[in-house]
C-alpha positions as semicolon CSV with decimal commas, in nm:
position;residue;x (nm);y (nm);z (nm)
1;X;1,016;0,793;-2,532
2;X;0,799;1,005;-2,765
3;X;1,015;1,332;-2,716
4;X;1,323;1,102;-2,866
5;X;1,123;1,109;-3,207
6;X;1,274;1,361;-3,418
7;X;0,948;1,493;-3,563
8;X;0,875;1,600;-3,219
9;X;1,167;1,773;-3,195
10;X;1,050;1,981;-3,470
11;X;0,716;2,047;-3,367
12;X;0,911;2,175;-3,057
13;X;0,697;2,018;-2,856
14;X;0,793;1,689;-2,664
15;X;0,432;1,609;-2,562
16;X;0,357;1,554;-2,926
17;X;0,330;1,194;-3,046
18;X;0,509;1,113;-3,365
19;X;0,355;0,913;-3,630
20;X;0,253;0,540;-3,578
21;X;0,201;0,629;-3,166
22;X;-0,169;0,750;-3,225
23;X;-0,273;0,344;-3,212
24;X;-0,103;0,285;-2,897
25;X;-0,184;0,664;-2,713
26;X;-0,584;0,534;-2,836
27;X;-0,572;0,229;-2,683
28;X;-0,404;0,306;-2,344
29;X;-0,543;0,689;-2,283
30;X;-0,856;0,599;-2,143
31;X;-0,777;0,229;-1,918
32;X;-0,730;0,395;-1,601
33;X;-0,881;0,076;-1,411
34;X;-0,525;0,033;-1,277
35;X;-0,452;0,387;-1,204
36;X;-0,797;0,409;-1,033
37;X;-0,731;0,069;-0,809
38;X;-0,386;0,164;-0,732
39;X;-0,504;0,532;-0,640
40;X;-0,796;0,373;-0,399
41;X;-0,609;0,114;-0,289
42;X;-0,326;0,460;-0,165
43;X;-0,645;0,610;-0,054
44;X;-0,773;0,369;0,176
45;X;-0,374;0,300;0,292
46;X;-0,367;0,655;0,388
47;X;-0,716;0,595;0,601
48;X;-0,608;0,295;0,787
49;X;-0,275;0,471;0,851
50;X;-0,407;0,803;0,987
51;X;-0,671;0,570;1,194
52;X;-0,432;0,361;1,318
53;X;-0,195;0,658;1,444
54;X;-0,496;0,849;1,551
55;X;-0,592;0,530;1,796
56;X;-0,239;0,451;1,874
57;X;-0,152;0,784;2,003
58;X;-0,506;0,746;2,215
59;X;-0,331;0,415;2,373
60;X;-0,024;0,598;2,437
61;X;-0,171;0,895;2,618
62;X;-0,372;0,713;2,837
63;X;-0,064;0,484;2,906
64;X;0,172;0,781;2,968
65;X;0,112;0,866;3,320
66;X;0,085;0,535;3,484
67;X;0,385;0,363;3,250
68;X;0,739;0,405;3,224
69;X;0,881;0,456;2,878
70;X;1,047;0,086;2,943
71;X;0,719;-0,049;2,997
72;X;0,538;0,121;2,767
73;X;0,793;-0,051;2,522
74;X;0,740;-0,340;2,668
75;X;0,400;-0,357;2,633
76;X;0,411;-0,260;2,264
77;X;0,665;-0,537;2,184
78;X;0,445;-0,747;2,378
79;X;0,121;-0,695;2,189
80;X;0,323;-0,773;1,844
81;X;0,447;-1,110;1,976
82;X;0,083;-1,198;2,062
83;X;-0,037;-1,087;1,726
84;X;0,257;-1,285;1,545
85;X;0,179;-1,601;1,731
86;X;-0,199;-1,582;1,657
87;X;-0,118;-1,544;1,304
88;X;0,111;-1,854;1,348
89;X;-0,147;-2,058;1,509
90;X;-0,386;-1,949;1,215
91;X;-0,149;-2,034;0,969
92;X;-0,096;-2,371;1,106
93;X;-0,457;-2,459;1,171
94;X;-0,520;-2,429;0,762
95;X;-0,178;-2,539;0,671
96;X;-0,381;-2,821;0,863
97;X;-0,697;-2,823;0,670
98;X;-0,539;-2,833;0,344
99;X;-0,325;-3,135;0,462
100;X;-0,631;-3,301;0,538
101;X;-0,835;-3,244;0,236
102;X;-0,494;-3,370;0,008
């Protein structure tokens, strides 16, 4: 860590690099692809959650007053089964296709 250097110690301050880290502080201060795809990639995370809860809560309101909470559960355990056994056909259908092209 650059504040372990002792020549930063006696600048007294630990944000100062020490000799022989200007090279490395050069070549890494200005590659922020990875800091810029990771903080889009949070971005659009966020989105898709706040959409998702926005339309979810939508489901669950108009649901509220003609389902139990049982069914209601139910129903919400039900639509993840169907969406795990599409996905399962899916996968098998190109687990398929790449069988047949081998």
């Amino acid at each position: 860590m650059i504040s372990d250097y002792n020549s930063t110690k006696r600048l007294g301050n630990p944000d100062t690099p020490a000799a022989g880290d200007s090279k490395q502080l050069r070549e890494t201060m200005h590659n922020t692809t990875n800091v810029a795809i990771s903080e889009f990639d949070s971005l659009m995370e966020q989105r898709a959650y706040k959409e998702f809860i926005d339309h979810f809560s939508d489901t669950v309101v108009s649901a509220e007053d003609l389902l139990s909470p049982d069914r209601l559960a139910k129903a919400i355990i039900e639509v993840l089964q169907e969406q795990q056994t599409y996905h399962l056909k899916q996968a098998e259908h190109y687990s398929n296709i790449i069988k047949a092209i081998q």
